[in-house]
N, C-alpha and C positions, 0 to 999 in steps of 0.2 A: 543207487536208486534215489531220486529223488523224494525230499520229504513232503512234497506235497503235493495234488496230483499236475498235470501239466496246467488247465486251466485257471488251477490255483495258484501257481507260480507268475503266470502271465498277469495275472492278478493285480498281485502282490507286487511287481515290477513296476505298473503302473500307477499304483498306487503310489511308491514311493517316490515317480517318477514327475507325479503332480504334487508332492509336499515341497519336493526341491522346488520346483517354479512357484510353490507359492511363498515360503520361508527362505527362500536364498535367492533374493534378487540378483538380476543381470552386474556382475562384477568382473570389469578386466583391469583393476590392480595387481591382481595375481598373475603368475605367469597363464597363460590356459595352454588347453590342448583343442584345436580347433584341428579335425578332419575336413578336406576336401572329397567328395565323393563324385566320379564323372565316367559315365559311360563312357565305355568303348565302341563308337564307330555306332553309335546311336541308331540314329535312324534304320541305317542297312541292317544291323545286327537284330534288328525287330522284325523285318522282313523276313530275315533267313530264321530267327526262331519260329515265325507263324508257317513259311513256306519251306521243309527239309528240302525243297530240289535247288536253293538258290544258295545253301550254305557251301564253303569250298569255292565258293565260284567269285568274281570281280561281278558287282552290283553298281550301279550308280541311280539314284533317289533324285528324280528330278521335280520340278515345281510342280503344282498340280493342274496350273492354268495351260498346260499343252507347250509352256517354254521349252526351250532345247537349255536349259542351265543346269547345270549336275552340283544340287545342293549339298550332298554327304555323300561317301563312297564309301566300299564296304575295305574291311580289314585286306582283301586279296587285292583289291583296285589297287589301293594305297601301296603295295609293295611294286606295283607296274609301276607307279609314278602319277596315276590317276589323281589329282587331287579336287577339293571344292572349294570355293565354286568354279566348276571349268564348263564349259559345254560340250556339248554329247558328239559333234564329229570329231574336236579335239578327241575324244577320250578312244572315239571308234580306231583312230589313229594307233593310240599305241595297243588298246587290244581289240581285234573285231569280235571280240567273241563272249563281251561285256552286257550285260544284259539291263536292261531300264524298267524301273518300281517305280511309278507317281507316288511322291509323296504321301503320308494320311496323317492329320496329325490328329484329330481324336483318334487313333489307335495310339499312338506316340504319348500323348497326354494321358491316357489310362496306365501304361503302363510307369509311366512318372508319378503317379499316382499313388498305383500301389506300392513304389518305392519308398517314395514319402510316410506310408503306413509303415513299412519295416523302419526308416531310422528314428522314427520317433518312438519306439518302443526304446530306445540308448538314450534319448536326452530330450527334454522338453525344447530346447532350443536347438532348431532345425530351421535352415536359411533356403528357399530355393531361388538359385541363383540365375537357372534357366532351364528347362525342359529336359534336361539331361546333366545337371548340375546340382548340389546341394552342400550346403555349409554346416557343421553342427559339433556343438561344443559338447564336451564331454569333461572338462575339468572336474564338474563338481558331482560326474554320475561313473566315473571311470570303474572306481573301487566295486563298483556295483557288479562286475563284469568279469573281474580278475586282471587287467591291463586293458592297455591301447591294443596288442596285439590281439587282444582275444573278443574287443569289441569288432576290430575288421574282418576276422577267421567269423565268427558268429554272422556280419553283416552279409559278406558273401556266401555263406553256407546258403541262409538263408534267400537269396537272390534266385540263384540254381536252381532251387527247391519251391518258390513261389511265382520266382518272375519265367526262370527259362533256362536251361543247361547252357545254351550260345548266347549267352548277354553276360557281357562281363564287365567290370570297372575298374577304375585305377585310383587310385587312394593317396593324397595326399597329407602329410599330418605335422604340425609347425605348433608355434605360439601366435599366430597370426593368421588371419582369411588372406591376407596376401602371397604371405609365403607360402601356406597348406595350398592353395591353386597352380603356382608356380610348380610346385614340389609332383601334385599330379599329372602334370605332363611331362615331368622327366624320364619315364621311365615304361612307357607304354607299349603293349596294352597288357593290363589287369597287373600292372605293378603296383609295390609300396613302395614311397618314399618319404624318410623322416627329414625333419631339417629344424636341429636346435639352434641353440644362439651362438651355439662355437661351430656350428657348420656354414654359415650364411658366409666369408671367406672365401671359404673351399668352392661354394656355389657360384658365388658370382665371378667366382676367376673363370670359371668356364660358360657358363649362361650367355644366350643370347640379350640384347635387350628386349624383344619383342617377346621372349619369356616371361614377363610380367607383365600383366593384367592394367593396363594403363598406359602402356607404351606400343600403338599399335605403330603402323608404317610410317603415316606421315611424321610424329613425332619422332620416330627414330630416324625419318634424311631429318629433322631439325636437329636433332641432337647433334649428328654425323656431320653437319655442317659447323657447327662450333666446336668439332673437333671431338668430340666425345662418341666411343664405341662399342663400349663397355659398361656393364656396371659399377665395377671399381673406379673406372674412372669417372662416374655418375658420380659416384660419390668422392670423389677428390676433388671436383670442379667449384668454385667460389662459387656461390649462393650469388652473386651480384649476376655474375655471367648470366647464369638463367633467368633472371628476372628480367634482365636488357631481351633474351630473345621469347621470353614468357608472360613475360608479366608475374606480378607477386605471390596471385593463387598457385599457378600450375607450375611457378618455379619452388614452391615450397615442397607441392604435392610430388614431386622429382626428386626434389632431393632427402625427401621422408625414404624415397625406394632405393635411395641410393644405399642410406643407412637400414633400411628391412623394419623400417617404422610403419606400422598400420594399426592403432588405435579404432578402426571402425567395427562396430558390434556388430555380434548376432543379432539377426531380426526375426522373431519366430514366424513362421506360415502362417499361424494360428494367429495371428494380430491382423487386422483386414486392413488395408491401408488406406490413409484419406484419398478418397478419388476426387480430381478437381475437375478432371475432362473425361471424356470419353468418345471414341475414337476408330477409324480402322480406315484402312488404306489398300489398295488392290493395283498391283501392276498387271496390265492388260496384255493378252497374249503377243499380241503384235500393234505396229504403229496403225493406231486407230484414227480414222479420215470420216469417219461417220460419226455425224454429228448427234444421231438420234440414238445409237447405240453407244457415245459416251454419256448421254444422260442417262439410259436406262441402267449403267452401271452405276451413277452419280445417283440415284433414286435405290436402287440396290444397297448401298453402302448406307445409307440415310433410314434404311428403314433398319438394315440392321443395329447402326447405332440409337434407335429408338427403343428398337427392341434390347439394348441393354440398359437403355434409360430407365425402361419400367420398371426391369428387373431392380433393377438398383432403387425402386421408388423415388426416382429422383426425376428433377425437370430443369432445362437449362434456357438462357436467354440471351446465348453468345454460340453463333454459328459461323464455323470457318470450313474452306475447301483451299485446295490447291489442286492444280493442273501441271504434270509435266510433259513435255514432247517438244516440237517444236517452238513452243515460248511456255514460257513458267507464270502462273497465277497463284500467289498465296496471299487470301484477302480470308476477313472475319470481321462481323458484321454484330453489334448488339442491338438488340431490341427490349421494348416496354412490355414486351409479355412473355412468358412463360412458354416450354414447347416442350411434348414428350411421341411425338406421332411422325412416322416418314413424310408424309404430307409436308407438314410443317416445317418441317428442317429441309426437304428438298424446295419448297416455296422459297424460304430462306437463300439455298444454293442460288437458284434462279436470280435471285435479286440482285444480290454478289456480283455473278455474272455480266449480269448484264449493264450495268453500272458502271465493268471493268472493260463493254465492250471496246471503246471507242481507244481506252489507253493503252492495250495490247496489240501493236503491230508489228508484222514480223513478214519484209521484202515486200510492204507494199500491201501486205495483205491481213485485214481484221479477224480476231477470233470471235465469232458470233454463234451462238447457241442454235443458231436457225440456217445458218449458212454448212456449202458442200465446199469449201476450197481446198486448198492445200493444205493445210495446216493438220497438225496431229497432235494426238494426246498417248502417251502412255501408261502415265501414273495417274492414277487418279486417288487424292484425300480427303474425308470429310469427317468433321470433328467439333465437339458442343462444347463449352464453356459455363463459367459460372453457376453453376451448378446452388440447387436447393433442394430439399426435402421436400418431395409432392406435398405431405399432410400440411408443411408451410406453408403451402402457396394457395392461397383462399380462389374459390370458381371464379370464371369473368363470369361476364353477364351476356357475353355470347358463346359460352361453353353447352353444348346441346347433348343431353342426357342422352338421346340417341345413339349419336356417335361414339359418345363414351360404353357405351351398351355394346355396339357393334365392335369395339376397340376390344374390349373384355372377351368377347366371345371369338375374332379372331385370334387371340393371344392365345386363349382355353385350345383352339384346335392346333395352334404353330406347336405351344408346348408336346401336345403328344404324339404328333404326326411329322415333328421336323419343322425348322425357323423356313419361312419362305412355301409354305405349301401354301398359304392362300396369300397373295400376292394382288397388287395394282393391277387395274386392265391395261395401262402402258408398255408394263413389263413383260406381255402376252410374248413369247416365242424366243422372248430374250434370254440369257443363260443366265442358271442360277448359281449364285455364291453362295459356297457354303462357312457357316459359323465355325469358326476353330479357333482353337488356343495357337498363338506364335511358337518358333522353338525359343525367343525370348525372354517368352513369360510377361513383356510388360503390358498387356493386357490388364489395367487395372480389374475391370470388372472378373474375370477370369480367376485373382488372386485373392479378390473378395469371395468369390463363389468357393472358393476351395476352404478361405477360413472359416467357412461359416457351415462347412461341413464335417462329420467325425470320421477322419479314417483311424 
């Protein structure tokens, strides 16, 4: 029986839990014990918790913009061979009998969420590393616990029991965030895997190189072309070699993985990070020819990142867009004023534009904001700069209380009705984008809203 009642306990956890972060500063001279925490098959596995008729079954999660790209697959896909990103007649191929979730990722982010509330009750310093990822030091709160083993039996009890019986994770746990992530994909899904300093060896005699967080494909044909296949042999190779085919940074940062050196801190959630830009980008369902419905998506994107400007009380005077499809535009434009309004930032786009019309051609043919030709766009990016403190930025003198009025009271109704419920007359018939968190996370604005909140 416990000596004091449950609330009181949770309590008293906390409590002690905030002494350490405030008396026992961030220190990795010690050895630490850093856990990697990573869901299992994420996405799909949130589906099949909310929906019992899709558990047991092959799942594939595709984008939400109507793509045929199969973002995540569920635990049963992945035994067919289903993997992501694949697309959906691929997939129908090897099973016809695979069944297709649009993506959601505010459901996806909530439940990251309350994840992030469980592991911070274990340690002050909690890393999210992406939407279904989390880093978190436990060195100096272990004892609190009874062991490492009884912080992850506790973690996952807990998971079950709050988040969902069918969501499970896999556990990685090192003296390093590089090896503790490595170590969580060894052994999936909802395994543990430990890796001290007299294990790392044994590991890398067997490990992939793309098992490590840093060495995605292309680095590894680079690697593979100077000979190198291996992590041991990563690490046998002269330091000169990599830097002839690296250069000094990334031949350094190579051969730190070679030896299982990673010196980079925990960074808590709870610390808001400096936002210097703010951002968002939307791949369109198909190659788009209509010139009038890439702006309405170019004016879409601009109001949403408006709408995080305010949030963020912040105001910017450096506006960039890119365009990809059939020719690429990536231009950014500063100005002598201040801007926190879609208006403003899409004025901005337009200007860019058009500027760039005459130096984009592509068989003869201009890309023109007004023109029907050939020409297409896919991707479309639109993103602010330089950034200030609204309360810094003193009124022009053509700043009209009006529209500041009017600004206020659409914001008042978007906040409780949903971003995009009142809307430009432009955008009349056009589709709406919806606001979400990436599976990422690098959504500045997104990581500030979460620090600045108490789970």
């Amino acid at each position: 029986m416990l000596p004091f009642p449950p609330t009181a306990c949770s309590f008293l956890i906390s409590f002690v839990l905030l002494i350490v972060r405030i008396f026992f500063r961030y220190d990795d001279s010690m050895q630490r014990i850093i856990l990697h925490i990573d869901f299992d098959s994420f996405f799909a596995s949130v589906e099949q918790q909310y929906n019992p008729k899709l558990r047991g079954r092959p799942i594939g999660i595709t984008a939400t913009n109507g793509r045929t790209c199969i973002i995540a697959a569920s635990r049963e896909a992945k035994k067919l061979g289903i993997r992501s990103p694949s697309l959906t007649y691929e997939a129908k191929k090897i099973c016809s009998d695979i069944q297709f979730v649009s993506a959601d990722f505010v459901k996806y982010w909530e439940i990251s969420k309350k994840f992030v509330a469980i592991a911070k009750d274990y340690s002050p310093y909690v890393e999210i590393f992406s939407i279904d990822e989390v880093f978190i030091d436990i060195t100096k709160t272990e004892h609190l616990f009874g062991d490492v083993d009884g912080i992850i039996e506790r973690i996952k009890t807990r998971i079950k029991r709050e988040i969902g019986e069918y969501i499970t994770v896999s556990v990685g746990v090192s003296y390093n965030k590089m090896l503790a992530k490595m170590a969580s994909g060894l052994k999936k899904p909802n395994g543990i895997v430990v890796i001290k300093p007299e294990d790392v060896q044994k590991v890398y005699a067997t490990a992939q190189l793309t098992d490590i967080c840093g060495i995605g494909e292309r680095i590894r044909i680079r690697l593979n072309s100077i000979g190198i296949y291996s992590l041991l042999q990563l690490q046998g190779v002269p330091l000169q070699l990599l830097v002839i085919e690296f250069g000094n940074v990334e031949a350094a940062f190579l051969k730190n993985i070679g030896f299982a050196i990673d010196n980079s801190p925990i960074i808590p959630y709870t610390e808001a990070p400096e936002v210097k830009s703010v951002g968002r980008n939307y791949c369109l369902p198909k190659n788009e020819y209509n010139k009038r419905i890439v702006m309405q998506n170019i004016y879409e994107l601009c109001e949403e990142v408006a709408i995080k400007l305010r949030r963020l009380k912040k105001v910017a005077r450096t506006v960039g867009i890119s365009l990809r499809g059939s020719f690429n535009i990536h231009m950014r434009k500063t100005y002598g004023v201040y801007a926190d309004t879609g208006k403003e930032i899409f004025q901005a786009c337009i200007d860019i534009l058009r500027a760039n019309e005459v130096s984009r051609e592509v068989n003869g043919e201009q890309f023109s904001i007004n023109s029907n030709n050939n020409m297409y766009v896919r991707m479309i990016a639109v993103w602010v700069e330089n950034l200030e403190d609204k309360e810094n930025v003193p009124l022009s003198l053509f700043d009209s209380a009006k529209q500041n009025s009017l600004q206020i009271a659409i914001d008042a109704i978007n906040d409780r009705f949903g971003d995009h419920t009142i809307r430009n007359g432009f955008l009349l018939y056009s589709d709406k984008l919806t606001t979400m968190p990436n599976g990422y996370m690098a959504d500045k604005y997104e990581r500030t809203k979460l620090a600045n909140q108490n789970l």
